[in-house]
N, C-alpha and C positions, 0 to 999 in steps of 0.2 A: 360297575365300579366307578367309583368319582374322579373325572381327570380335576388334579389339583391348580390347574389354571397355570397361567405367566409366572417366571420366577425368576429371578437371577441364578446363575451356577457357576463358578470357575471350573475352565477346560484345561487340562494340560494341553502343550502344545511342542511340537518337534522340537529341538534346540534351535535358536534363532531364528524361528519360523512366525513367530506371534504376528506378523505384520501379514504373513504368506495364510496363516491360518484366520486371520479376522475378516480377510477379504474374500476369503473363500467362503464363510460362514455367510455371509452375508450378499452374495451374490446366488452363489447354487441352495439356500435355504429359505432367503429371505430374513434371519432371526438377527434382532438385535444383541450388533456386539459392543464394546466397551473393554478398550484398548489401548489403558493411559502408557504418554511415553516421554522422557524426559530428552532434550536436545543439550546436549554438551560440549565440551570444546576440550579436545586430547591432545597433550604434549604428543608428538613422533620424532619419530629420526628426519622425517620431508618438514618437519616445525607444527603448528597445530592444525589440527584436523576437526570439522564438526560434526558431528556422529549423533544419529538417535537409536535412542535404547527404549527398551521397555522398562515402565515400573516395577512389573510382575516378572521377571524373565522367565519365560517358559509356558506367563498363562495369558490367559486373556478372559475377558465374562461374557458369556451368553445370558439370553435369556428370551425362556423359551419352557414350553411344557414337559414334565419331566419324562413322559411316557412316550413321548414322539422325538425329545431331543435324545435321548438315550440309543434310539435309533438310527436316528439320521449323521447325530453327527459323530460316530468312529468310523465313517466314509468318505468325510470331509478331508481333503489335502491338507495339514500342516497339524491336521487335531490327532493328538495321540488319546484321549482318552475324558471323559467328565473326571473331577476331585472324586474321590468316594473313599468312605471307610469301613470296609467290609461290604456288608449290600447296601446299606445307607450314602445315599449324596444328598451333601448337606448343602440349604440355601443359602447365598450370599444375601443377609439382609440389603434392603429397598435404601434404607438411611446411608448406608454404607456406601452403595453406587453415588445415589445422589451428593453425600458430602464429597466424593471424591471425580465427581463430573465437575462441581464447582471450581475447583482446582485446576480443572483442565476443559477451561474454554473450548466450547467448539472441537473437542477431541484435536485440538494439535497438539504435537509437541510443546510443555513446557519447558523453558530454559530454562538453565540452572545453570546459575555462578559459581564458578570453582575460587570457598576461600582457601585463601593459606592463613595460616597463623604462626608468630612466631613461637619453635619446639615442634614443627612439623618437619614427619621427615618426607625427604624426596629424592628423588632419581633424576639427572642429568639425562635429557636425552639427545643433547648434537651436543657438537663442539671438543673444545677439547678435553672437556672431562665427560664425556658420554659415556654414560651406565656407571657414573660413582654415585655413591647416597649421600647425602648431604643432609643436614639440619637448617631451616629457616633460620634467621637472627631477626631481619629485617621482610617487610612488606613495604614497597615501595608505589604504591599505586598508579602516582601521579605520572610515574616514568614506566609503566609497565616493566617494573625490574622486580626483584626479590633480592636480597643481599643472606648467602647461605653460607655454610662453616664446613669447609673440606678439609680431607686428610690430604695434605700437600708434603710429599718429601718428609714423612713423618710424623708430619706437626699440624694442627688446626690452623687454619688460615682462612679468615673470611673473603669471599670474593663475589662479586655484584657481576647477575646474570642477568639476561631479558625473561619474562614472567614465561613464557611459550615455551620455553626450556627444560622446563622442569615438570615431572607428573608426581605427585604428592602420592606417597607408599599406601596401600590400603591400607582399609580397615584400621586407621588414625586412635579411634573413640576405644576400642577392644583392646589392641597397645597401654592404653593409658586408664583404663578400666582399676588396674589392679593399683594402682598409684591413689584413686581418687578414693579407694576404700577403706571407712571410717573400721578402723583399728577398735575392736569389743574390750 
């Protein structure tokens, strides 16, 4: 039979393990992994914190022969399983990794700017309004402030925070999805 050579594959991988499974892949196998991960900066209750994530949560790419990776790696610490559908595991196109290494220099973490905009909502997280939601009005850059719209004593009332205070509500674009759609 023909081994089909080198290839890319996406691996599932433990919950929050992608860092624990790329380095295990790649020490105990030898196989090249590809492990983009973005470096972010999170409002907390202790003020901001910087945290890296993974692009993929939960995967990570190998790439390696499919008739030897299939074997080796559901032995690997943090790797739960290659993608497949049904018995078919599908390649991650070559174009794909490569457009997306360019991205990520040197495999570090990329940063990423958290915007605000104003009509964004968000969540207090110190102070004295800790865990109310609030509405953006203002971005104030120059002062790392935000000026946002609380329910104060019943009533809206604007009031000017420091930028680190606040974590912007998921999923922003999905929220306002149904607003942006052109009426047939």
């Amino acid at each position: 039979m023909e081994r089909p050579g080198l290839a890319w594959y996406c691996a599932r991988t433990k919950p929050k393990h992608e860092h624990i499974a790329a380095g295990n892949v790649r020490k105990t196998l030898g196989m090249e992994v590809f492990h983009p991960r973005l470096a972010l900066e999170r409002a907390t209750r202790r003020g901001p914190v910087r945290v890296v994530e993974a692009l993929f949560p939960g995967y990570i790419f190998v790439r390696c022969e499919l008739a030897q990776g299939l074997d080796d790696l559901r032995y690997v610490n943090g790797i739960s399983s290659l993608v497949r559908f049904g018995l078919w595991v599908p390649q991650v196109p070559e174009a794909a990794i490569e457009e997306l290494r360019r991205c990520f220099a040197d495999e570090e973490p990329m940063p990423v700017q958290d915007h605000l905009l104003p009509a964004d909502e968000v969540v207090v997280s110190e102070g004295a309004f800790a865990g109310m939601q609030a509405v953006v009005l203002k971005v104030l850059p120059a002062r790392r402030r935000v000026q946002i719209l609380l329910e104060v004593l019943g009533r809206p009332t604007p009031v000017e925070v420091d930028r680190a205070v606040v974590t912007p509500v998921k999923n922003q674009m999905a929220n306002k999805l149904p607003a942006l759609a052109v009426k047939h």
